[in-house]
C-alpha positions in Angstrom: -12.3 -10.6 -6.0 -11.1 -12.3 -2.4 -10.8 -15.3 -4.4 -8.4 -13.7 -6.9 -6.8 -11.5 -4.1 -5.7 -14.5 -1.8 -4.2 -16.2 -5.1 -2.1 -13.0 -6.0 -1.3 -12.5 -2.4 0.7 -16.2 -2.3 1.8 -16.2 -5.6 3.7 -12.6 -5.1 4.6 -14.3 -1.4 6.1 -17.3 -3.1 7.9 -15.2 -5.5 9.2 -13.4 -2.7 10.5 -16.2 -1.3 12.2 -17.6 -4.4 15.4 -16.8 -6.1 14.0 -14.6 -8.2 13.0 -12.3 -4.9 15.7 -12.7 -3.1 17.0 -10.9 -6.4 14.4 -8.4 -6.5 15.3 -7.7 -2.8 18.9 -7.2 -3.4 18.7 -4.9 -6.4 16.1 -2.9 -4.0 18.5 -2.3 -1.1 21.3 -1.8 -3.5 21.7 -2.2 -7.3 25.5 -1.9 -7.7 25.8 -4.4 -4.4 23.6 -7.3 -5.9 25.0 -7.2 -9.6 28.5 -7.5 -7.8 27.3 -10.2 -6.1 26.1 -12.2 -9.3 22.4 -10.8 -10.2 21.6 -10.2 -13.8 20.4 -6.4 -13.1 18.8 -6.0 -16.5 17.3 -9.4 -16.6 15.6 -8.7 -13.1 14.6 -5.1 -13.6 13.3 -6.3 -16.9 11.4 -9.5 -15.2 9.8 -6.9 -12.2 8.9 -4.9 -14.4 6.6 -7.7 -16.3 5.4 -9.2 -13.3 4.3 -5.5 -12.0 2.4 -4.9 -15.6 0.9 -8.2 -15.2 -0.3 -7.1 -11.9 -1.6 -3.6 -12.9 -3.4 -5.2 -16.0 -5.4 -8.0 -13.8 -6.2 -4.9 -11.3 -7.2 -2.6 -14.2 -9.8 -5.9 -15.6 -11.0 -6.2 -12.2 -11.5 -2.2 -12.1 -13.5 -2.3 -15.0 -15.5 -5.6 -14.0 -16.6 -2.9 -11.4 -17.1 0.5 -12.8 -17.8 -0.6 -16.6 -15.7 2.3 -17.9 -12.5 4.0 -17.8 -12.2 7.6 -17.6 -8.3 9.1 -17.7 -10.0 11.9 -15.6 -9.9 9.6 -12.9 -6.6 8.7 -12.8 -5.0 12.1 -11.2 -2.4 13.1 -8.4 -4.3 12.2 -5.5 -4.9 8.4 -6.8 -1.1 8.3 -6.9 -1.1 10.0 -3.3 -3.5 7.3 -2.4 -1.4 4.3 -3.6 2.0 5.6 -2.2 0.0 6.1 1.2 -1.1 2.7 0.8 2.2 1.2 0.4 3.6 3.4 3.6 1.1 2.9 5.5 0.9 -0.8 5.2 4.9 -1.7 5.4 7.3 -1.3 2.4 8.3 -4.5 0.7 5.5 -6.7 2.7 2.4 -8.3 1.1 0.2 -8.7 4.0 1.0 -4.8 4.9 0.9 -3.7 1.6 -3.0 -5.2 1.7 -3.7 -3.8 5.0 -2.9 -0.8 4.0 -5.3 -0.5 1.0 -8.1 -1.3 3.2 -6.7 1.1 5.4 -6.9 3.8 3.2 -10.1 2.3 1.3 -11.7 2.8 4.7 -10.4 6.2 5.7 -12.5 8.2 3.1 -15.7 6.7 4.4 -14.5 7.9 7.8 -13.7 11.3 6.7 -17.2 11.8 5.0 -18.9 11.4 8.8 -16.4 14.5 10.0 -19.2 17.0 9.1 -21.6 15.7 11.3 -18.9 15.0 14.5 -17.3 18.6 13.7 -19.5 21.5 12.6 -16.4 23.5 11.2 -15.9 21.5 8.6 -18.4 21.3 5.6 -19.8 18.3 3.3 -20.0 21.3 0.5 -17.0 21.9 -1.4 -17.4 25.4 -2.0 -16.5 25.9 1.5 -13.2 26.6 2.6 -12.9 23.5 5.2 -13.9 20.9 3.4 -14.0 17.2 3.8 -12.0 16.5 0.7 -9.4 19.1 1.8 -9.4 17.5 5.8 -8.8 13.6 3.6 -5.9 15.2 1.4 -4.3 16.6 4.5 -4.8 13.5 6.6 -3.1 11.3 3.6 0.0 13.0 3.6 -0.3 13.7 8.1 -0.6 9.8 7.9 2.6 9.3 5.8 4.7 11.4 7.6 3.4 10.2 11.1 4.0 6.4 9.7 7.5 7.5 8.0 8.5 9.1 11.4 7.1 6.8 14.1 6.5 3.7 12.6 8.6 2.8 9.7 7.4 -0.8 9.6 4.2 0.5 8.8 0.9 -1.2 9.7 2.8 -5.0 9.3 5.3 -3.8 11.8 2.3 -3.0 14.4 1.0 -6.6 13.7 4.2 -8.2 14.1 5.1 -6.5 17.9 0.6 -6.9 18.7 1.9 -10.9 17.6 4.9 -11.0 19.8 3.4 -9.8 22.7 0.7 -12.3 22.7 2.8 -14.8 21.8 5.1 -14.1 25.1 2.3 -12.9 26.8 2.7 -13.8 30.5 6.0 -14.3 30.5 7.5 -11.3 28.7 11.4 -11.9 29.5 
């Protein structure tokens, strides 16, 4: 799965970088700007809209290669929650983000399922009222606004300034 996520990661980077995402990227910003401009705004919407069913098909085979069933049960609100905070959290419109992100918030439930033990007030049982899956529902949508409000760039955007300063690191003029 590295393998395959490594070769989706610079093929959707390459794409990104090619006409065809420089036209993705200007219908993003603004639809009626970049078919002004000259991009075929059905054509595109059409051709996104393939590559991200392409996408979502390899990831639902790779799902299954895992679980070895699908249940539609599975597939509620808070997975969607989940993916949006992914995508926030990581740094809109940014590959590398958009993967930190995901192990981000891959990581964070393990994290929350220790909180019992650190914090006696909240319980492992879910018949209680302070629950751990209550405290990781409430920290999904804390996270987004505290990323949507203080760091926009998301999780890319602290890479990118940890980078700079490095970079200039004893000379930071």
């Amino acid at each position: 799965m590295l393998v395959l996520l490594v070769v989706f990661a610079v093929a959707a980077r390459n794409l990104a970088r090619s006409r065809i995402g420089r036209g993705f990227a200007a219908i993003r910003d603004r639809d009626i700007a970049a078919e002004v401009i000259g991009v075929p705004l059905t054509r595109y919407k059409l051709l996104a809209f393939a590559i991200s069913s392409f996408y979502a098909g390899c990831a639902g085979a790779l799902l299954y290669t895992v679980t070895g069933f699908f249940d539609p049960g599975s597939f509620n609100l808070l997975m969607s929650v989940q993916f949006i905070a992914m995508v926030l959290i990581g740094g809109v419109a940014t590959i590398s983000g958009s993967i930190a992100g995901a192990l981000f918030i891959t990581l964070l439930p393990r994290l929350t399922r220790e909180l019992p033990a650190l914090v006696p007030v909240i319980s492992a049982d879910t018949t209680q009222t302070p629950n751990v899956f209550q405290v990781e529902t409430v920290l999904y949508g804390l996270l987004i606004v505290l990323f949507l409000v203080f760091e926009p760039r998301g999780l890319f955007g602290v890479w990118i300034r940890v980078r700079n300063y490095w970079k200039s690191w004893p000379f930071s003029y």
